[in-house]
VORO-709190 format. One record per residue (C-alpha): x, y, z. Coordinates in steps of 0.1 Angstrom, whole numbers, plus 5000, padded with zeros to 4 digits. Each point is the difference from the previous one (the first is absolute). Layout:
N
XYZ/...
END
This chain:
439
360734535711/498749664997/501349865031/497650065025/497849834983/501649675006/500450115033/496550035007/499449664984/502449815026/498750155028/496849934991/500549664995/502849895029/496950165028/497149794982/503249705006/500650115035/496050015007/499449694985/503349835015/499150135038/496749894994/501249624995/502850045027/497050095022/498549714992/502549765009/498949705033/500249655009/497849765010/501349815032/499449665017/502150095032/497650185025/501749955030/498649655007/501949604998/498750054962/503050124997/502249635009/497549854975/500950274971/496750054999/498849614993/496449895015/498650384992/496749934997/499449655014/502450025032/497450165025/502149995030/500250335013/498050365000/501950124974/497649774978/497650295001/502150114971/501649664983/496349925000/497350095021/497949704996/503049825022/498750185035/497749705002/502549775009/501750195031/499349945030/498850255027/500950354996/503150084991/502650304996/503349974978/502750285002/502750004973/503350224995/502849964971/503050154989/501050034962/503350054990/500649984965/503050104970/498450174964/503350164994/500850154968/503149964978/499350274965/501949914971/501350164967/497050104987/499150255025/499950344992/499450205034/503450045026/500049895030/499949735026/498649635004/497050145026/501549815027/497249715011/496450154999/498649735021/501849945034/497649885034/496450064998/497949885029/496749855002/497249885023/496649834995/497449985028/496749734994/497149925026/497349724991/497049965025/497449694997/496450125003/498649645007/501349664983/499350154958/500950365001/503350165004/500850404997/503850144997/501550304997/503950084989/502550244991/502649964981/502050134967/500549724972/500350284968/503250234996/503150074994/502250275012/503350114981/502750265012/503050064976/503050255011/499950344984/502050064969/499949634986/499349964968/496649934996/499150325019/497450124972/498249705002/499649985038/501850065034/497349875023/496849784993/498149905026/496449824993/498849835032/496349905008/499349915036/496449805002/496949965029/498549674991/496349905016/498449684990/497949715004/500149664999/497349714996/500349635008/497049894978/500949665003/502949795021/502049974967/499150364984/500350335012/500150354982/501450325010/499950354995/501950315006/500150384988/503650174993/500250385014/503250124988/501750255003/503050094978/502650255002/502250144972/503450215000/501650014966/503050274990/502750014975/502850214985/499350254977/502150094971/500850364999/503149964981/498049974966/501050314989/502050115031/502749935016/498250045036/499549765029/496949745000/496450095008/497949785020/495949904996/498049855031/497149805003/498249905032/496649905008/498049755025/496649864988/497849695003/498149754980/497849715006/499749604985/499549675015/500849655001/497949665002/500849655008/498949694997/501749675020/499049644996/500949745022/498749654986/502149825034/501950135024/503650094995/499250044958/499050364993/499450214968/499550364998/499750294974/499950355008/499350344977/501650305004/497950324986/501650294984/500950325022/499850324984/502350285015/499250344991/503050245007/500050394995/503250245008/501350354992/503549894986/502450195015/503050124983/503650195010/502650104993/498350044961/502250244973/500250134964/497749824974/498649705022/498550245024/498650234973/498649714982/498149815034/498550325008/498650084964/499449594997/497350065037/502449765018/500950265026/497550065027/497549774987/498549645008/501549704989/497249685007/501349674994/498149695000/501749665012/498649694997/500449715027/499749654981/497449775000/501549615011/498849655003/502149765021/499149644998/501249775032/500649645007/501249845041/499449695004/501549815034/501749644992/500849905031/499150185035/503950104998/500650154962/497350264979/500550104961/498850304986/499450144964/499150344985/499350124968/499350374993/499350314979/500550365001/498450224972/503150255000/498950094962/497350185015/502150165027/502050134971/496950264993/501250305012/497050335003/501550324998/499150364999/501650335001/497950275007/500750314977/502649814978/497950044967/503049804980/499649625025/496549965002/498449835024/500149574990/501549685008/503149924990/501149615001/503249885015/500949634987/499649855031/499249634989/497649725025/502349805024/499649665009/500849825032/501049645012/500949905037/501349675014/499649975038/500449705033/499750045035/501349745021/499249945034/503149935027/498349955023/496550115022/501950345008/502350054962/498950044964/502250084971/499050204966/501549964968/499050154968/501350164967/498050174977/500150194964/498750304983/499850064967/501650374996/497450314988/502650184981/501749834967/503850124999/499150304975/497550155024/501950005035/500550345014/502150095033/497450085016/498649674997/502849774999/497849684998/500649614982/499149695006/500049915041/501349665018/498949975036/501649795026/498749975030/501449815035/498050055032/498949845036/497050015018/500149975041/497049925018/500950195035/496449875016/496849904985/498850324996/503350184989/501949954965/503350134990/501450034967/503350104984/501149994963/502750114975/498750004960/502750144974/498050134966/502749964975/499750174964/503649984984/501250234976/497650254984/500950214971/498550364995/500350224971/498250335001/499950294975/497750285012/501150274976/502750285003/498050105033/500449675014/503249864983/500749634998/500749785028/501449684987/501049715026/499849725022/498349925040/502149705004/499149755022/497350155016/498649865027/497650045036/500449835033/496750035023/500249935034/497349895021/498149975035/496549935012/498049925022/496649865003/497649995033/496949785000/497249975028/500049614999/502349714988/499949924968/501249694980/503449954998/500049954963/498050284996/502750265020/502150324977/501250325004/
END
């Protein structure tokens, strides 16, 4: 006679889990430096002080003053990476690896900076720099924590810049983006029956707002310094979950809990970033660039939820233990010759996640970027630009209980890695210098 009382108690608690554990899957994105452009050769180095190319409407805005003419710059790269998972002993669900959730994902960038007299520049881009998408086979062990999670946020970027004097200039831009979540998982019918796995649903688009302003400083030509903030962009998503192929005491229990037919709003935050830059040109032939940065992830971490008729979750934040990131680059350029430059750069990130709080839906560590690329001037008004960057993060462990709703998953995504791939191309309505030519 007492046993449905325990019963009631682990349902109960394993759905406030699997709310609270979708909620932070939900949650999961990346930051990127590769947007398509010869950033991408450089790992990234000379962010903020490089001011080469249209794309500096977003490294920072403030470094349209120093382009010539009006210009257009069309970008397109592949990304191929491995986040395969190996479980281990400790894992307490059946089932297989997941395959690789990450395969080829394409992406394109698209930036146009016009010169309204000798001081004033205006741009407008589009581009994606935040996401991550994830796609593990059915039946792998981790199914109850996530099958698919996609986070992506695609961005229109207007802004300004100002030449207030010939060394310093500052910039400004707004960021309209627009971000779209799809976020499902597994769920564990086999609780207290012996029946096949359920499934939950989420899927929303919506859009938020921030900005970014720059500053550049130039005391002589060929030295540059530049720093550029990143504002906070607040996502506001809001779906019906939907769930099939529900039976027995799960089902009973998610429509008592309001979790069937109801609204679930989620609240992700975009980081706020600095990113300090450094170029400085020793000879007419070889550059050097520098970057330090910072990404408030902690902040990202701060997930808002609500569930509209669940009386049992109220409506809160809950905090995910993201942690800030830090960033250093190391980049050169060196010039073959009037119509050949070469890009070089490596670069590291601090990882967001300490070992204890990884998930598999956000297999993130520490990244190391290595970047090779070349630059072709075709004419003096047309630019090519091809690159290869791997992002290397090694061996990351993940260990994962989420309750009997959830299970363990206990394991390894060794050697992970990404390879991006890139082209662009940049047209400009006059020549410009030739040390002052990028893709």
């Amino acid at each position: 006679m007492r046993r449905p009382v325990p019963r009631r108690v682990a349902i109960t608690a394993t759905l406030t889990t699997m709310l609270m554990a979708s909620a932070q899957a939900m949650a999961g994105g990346l930051s990127l430096y590769e947007i398509g452009t010869a950033d991408v050769g450089l790992a990234g180095a000379g962010w903020a002080a490089r001011a080469q190319d249209p794309a500096t409407l977003l490294k920072n805005p403030a470094g349209m003053s120093l382009l010539e003419g009006n210009q257009f710059q069309a970008g397109a790269q592949l990304l191929y990476g491995s986040i395969g998972f190996s479980p281990s002993g400790g894992t307490t669900v059946d089932g297989n690896d997941g395959g690789n959730p990450l395969g080829v994902l394409p992406g394109a960038s698209l930036f146009y900076v016009h010169g309204l007299g000798r001081d004033i520049k205006l741009g407008i881009g589009l581009f994606s720099n935040f996401g991550l998408g994830l796609n593990y086979n059915s039946g792998w062990v981790g199914r109850y924590h996530g099958l698919e999670s996609t986070l992506i946020g695609v961005s229109v970027m207007p802004g300004l810049s100002y030449r207030i004097t010939d060394q310093l200039s500052i910039g400004a831009a707004a960021n309209v983006m627009v971000g779209y979540l799809n976020y499902s998982a597994a769920v564990n019918n086999r609780l207290f029956l012996d029946v096949p796995d359920g499934q939950m649903q989420v899927k929303d688009t919506t859009a938020g707002a921030g900005g970014n302003v720059g500053v550049l400083f130039e005391p002589k030509k060929g030295m540059r310094f530049g720093v550029t903030y990143y504002s906070q962009v607040k996502l506001n998503f809001s779906d019906v979950p939907e769930f099939t192929g529900l039976s027995g005491p799960i089902g009973t229990a998610l429509q008592n809990r309001g979790l069937l037919g109801n609204q679930l709003d989620l609240g992700v935050r975009v980081p706020q970033q600095v990113m300090l830059s450094a170029y400085h040109e020793f000879t007419d032939r070889w550059a050097l660039m520098l970057d330090f940065g910072w990404q408030d992830w902690s902040q990202f971490g701060k997930v808002d939820i609500g569930v509209a008729g669940d009386t049992l979750t109220p409506s809160g934040t809950i905090k995910v233990n993201y942690q800030d990131t830090y960033h250093v680059a190391l980049g050169s350029r060196y010039r073959l010759n009037e119509a050949w430059l070469i890009n070089t750069g490596f670069a590291w990130d601090s990882s967001m996640l300490k070992d204890q709080d990884r998930t598999v839906t956000l297999p993130i560590g520490q990244v190391f970027r290595f970047g090779l690329g070349a630059e072709w001037q075709a004419s003096p008004t047309l630019n090519v630009a091809f690159s290869y960057e791997l992002a290397y993060s090694g061996t990351m462990s993940v260990n994962q209980d989420r309750g009997p709703l959830g299970g363990s998953v206990v394991g390894q995504f060794p050697g992970a890695y990404i390879n991006f791939f890139q082209v662009s191309f940049i047209w400009g309505s006059g020549e410009r210098n030739p040390s002052n030519r990028s893709g």
